[in-house]
C-alpha positions as CSV (number, residue, x, y, z in Angstrom):
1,X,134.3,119.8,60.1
2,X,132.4,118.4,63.5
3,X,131.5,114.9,63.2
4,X,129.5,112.7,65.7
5,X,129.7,109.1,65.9
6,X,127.1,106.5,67.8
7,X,129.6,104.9,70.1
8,X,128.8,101.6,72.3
9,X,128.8,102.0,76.1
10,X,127.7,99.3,78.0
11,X,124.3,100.1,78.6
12,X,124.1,103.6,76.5
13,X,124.9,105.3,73.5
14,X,123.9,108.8,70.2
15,X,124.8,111.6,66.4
16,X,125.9,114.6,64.0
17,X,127.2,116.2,60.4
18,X,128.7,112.9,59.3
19,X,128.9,110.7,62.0
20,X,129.0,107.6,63.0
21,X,127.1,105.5,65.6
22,X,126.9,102.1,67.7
23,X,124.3,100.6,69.9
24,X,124.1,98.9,72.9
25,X,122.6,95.6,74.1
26,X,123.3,94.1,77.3
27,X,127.7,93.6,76.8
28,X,127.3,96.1,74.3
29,X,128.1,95.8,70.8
30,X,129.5,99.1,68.3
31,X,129.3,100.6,65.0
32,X,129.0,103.4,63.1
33,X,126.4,105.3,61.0
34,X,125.9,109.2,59.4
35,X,123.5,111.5,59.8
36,X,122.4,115.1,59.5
37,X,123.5,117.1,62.7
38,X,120.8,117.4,65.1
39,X,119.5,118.0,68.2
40,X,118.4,114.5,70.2
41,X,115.0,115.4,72.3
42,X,112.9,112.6,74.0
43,X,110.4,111.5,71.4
44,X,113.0,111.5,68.6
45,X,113.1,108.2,66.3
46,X,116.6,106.6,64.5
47,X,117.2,104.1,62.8
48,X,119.2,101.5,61.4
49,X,122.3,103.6,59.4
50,X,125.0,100.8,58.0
51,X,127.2,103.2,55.7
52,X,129.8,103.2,58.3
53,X,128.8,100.4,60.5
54,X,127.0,97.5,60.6
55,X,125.3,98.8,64.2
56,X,125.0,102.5,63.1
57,X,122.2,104.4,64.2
58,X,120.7,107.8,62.1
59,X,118.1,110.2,63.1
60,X,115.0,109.4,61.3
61,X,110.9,111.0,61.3
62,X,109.1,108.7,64.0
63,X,107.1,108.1,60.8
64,X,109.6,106.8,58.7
65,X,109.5,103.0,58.0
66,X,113.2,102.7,58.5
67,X,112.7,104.0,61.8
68,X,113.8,101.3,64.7
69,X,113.8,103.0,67.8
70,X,112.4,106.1,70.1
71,X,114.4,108.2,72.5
72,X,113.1,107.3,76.3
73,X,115.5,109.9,77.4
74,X,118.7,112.0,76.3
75,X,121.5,112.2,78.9
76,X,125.1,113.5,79.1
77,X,128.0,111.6,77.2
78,X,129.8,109.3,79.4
79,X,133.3,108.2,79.3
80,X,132.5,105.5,81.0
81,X,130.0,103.3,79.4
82,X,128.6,102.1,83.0
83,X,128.3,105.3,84.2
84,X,124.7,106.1,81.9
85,X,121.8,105.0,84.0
86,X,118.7,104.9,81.2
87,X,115.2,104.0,82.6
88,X,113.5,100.5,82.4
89,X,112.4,99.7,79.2
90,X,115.5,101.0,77.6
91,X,116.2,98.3,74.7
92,X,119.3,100.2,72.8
93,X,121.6,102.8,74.3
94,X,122.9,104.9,72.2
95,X,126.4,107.1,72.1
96,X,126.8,110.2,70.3
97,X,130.3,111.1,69.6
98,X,132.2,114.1,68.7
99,X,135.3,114.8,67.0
100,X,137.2,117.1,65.3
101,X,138.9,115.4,62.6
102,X,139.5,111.2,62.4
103,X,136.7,108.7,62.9
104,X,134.5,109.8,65.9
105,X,133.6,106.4,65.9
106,X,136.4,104.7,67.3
107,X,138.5,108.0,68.6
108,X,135.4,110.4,69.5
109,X,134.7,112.4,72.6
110,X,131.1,111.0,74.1
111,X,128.3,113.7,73.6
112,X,125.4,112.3,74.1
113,X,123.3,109.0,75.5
114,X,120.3,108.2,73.8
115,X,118.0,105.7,76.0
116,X,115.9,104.0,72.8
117,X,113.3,101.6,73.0
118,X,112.2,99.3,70.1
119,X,109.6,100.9,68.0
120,X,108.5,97.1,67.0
121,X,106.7,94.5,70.0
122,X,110.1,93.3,70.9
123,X,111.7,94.8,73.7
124,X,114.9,93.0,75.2
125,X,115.2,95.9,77.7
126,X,112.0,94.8,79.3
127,X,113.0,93.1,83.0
128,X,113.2,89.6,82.9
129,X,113.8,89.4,79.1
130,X,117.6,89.4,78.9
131,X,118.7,92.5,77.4
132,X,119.1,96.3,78.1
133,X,121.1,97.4,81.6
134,X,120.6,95.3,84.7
135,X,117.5,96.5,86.3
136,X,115.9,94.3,89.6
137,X,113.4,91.6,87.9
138,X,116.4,91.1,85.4
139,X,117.8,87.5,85.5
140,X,122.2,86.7,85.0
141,X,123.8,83.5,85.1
142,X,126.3,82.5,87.9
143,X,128.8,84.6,85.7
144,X,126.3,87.7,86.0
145,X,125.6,87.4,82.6
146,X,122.4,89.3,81.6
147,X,119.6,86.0,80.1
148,X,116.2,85.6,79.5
149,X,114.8,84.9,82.7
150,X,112.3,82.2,80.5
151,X,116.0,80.3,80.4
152,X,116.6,80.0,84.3
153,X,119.1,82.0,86.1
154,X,119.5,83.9,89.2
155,X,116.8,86.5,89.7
156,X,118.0,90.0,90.5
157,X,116.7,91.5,93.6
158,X,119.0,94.4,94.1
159,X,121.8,96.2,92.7
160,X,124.0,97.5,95.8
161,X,127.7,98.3,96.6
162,X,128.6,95.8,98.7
163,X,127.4,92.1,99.2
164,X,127.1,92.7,102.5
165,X,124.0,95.6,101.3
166,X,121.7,92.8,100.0
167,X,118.5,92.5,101.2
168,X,118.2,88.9,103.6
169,X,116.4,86.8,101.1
170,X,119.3,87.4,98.9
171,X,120.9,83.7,99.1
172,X,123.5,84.2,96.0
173,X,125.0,87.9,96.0
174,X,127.4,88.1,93.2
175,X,130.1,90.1,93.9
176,X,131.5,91.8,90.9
177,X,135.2,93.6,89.8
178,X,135.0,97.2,90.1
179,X,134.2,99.3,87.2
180,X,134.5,103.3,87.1
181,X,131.1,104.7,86.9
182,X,129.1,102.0,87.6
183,X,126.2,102.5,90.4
184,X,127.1,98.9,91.9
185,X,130.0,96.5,92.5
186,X,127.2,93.2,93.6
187,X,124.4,92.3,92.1
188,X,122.2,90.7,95.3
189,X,120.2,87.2,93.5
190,X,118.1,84.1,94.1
191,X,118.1,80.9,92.4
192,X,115.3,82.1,89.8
């Protein structure tokens, strides 16, 4: 039997026969959830699927009141949860899982990345708004965590490699621990 799980990855995550599911916000959180198996395409809706976990995802009809969220985009699994870059406005990310026997949920092989955004007016992925994957406009504490830019914190001007990369007006890079597939090791700020 093939099952697909949603599986958190910081910043994206997606579904199949039985599966489970998790979703992403900002750190990332995880869960489970079953579905039919199915094909994600951008323009597809899920929603909220609890049987397995309390942040499982299923595959839904956009039209569907249970329906939550809508597919921006559909990339490649990821091992490593950094490594899925989804486009602004992303609010959930989404992991779809395989495995072949055992929970796909906590022991699955990454299939798929859904890049969701909110099918309701609020949208955490939006930049400045303190969710979703760092994107420029974004705001982080002095700890680079992701907040509300409303709330204060350093405004994000660039993503880069190195501290050295930001741009001049940059006056407090934050220089990060390296983390395999992730795009950028500083993230180049101003007091907000």
């Amino acid at each position: 039997m093939l099952t697909i799980a949603l599986g958190a990855t910081t910043a994206c995550n997606p579904l199949s026969d039985s599966g489970s599911g998790s979703s992403k916000r900002s750190g990332g959180s995880s869960g489970g959830g079953s579905q039919e198996s199915r094909d994600w395409k951008v323009g597809d809706c899920a929603g909220p699927d609890t049987s397995q976990s309390k942040d499982g995802f299923q595959g839904l009809d956009c039209d569907d009141p249970k329906a939550t969220i809508k597919a921006l985009a559909v990339k490649d699994g990821e091992i490593f949860a950094g490594a899925v870059e989804c486009p602004a406005g992303t609010d959930e990310i989404i992991s779809v899982k395989v495995s072949f026997g055992g929970d796909a949920s906590t022991s699955g092989i990454p299939s798929k990345t859904i890049c969701g955004r909110n099918l309701s007016g609020d949208h955490p992925g939006d930049a400045g708004a303190g969710g979703g994957q760092l994107v420029v406009g974004d705001c982080v504490s002095d700890e680079a965590k992701e907040v509300p830019c409303a709330s204060g914190g350093n405004k994000v001007l660039a993503l880069t490699k190195t501290a050295e990369e930001c741009p001049a007006n940059a006056d407090n890079p934050i220089e990060l621990f390296p983390s395999p597939g992730r795009p950028y090791n500083a993230i180049c700020t101003s007091k907000a």
